[in-house]
N, C-alpha and C positions, 0 to 999 in steps of 0.2 A: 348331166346335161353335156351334149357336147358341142363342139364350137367348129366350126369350120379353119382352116387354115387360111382361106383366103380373106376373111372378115380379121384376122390375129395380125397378118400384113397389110392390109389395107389399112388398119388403126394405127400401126405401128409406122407408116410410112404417113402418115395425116399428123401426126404426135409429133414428127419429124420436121416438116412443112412448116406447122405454128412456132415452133422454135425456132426454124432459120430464117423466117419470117421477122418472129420477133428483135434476134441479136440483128439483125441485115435492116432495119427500124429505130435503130436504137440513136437519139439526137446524139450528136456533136457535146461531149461533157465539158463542163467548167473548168474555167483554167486561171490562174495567176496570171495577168497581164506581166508584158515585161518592158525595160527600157523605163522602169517611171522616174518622172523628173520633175520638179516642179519650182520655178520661178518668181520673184518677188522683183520689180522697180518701182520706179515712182515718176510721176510728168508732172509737168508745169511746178518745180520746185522755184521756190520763193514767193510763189504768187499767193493770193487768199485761197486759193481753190486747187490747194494741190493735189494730186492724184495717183490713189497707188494699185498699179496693174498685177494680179494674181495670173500666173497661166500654169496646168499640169498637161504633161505630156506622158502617154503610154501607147503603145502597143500589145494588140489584142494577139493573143495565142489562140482565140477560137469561136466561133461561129456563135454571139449571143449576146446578153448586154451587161454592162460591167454601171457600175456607180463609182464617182468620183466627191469624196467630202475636202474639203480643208478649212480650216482655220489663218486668221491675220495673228503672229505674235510677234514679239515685240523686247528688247532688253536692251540696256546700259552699256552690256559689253558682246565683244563678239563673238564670245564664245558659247552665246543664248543662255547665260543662267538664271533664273529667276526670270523663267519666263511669264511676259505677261499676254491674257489672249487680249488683242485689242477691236475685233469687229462686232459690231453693237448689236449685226444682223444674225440670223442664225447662220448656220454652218453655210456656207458655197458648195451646191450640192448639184449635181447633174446625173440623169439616166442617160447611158450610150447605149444602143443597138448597134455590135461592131460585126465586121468581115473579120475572120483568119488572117493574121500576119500583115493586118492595118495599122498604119499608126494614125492617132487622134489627139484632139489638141482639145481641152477646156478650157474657155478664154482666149485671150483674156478680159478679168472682170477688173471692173475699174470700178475704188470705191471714192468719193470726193471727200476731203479731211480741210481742218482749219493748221495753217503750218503753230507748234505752240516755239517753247522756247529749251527744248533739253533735245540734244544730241541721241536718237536711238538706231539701232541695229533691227531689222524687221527679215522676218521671213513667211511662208506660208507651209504648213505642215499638216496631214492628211491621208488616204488612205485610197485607193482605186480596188475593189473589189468587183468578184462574177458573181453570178448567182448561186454557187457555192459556196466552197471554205476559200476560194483563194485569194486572199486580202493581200496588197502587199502594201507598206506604211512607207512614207515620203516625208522628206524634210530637206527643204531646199536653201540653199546658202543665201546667206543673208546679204540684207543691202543696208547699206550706211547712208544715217540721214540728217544734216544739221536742221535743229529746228523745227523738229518732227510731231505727226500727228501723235497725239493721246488718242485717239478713237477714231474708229469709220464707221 
């Protein structure tokens, strides 16, 4: 059988098309956020209905949505050992749909606590992930609290 040359170029240059087609198609990939931070206070300390504000902060490297988890934990001393987790709810979890080279703020969450009677150290620690592998894990300086919630 023989083939024409010009059907050999015309496939050859169509084969061509669907590839540059496809790389020149190709979404915005996953990124490890950066800048992340994430923050623990407390309001209206001394009163019955004290309240302790959770906020993470990151910046998105790219065009998509990232998840923010954290956790309340809690320790004696301030150097977090024997950590205890103290929020009663499930994790603080939010989906972002971010812009390129935005930065975003989750929170803050405010959770209402009974003030008890022992001195603790409290922080929030967690994780801002894309829809990828790009996780990046967070732990934020703690705040010092006389008189402090057991649980939120």
């Amino acid at each position: 059988m023989i083939r024409s040359p010009r059907l050999l170029t015309t496939g050859a240059a169509l084969a061509a098309v669907v590839v540059l087609g496809v790389v020149g198609a190709s979404p915005a990939l996953a990124a490890s956020a950066t800048g992340v931070s994430g923050s623990a206070s407390f309001l209206n300390v001394g009163t019955t209905k004290q309240q302790l504000s959770g906020t993470v902060k990151f910046t998105s490297t790219y065009t998509g949505s990232y998840t923010v988890k954290y956790d309340v934990f809690r320790s004696t001393s301030s150097t977090k050992t024997s950590p205890v987790k103290v929020n009663t709810k499930t994790v603080f979890t939010k989906s972002l749909s971010t812009k390129s080279a935005t930065a975003y703020t989750y929170g803050p969450n405010v959770s209402t606590c009974l003030p008890g009677t022992t001195a603790y150290y409290y922080w929030i620690q967690g994780t801002v992930s894309d829809t990828g592998t790009g996780i990046v894990s967070f732990s934020s300086p703690v705040t010092a609290l006389t008189k402090a919630c057991t649980s939120l």
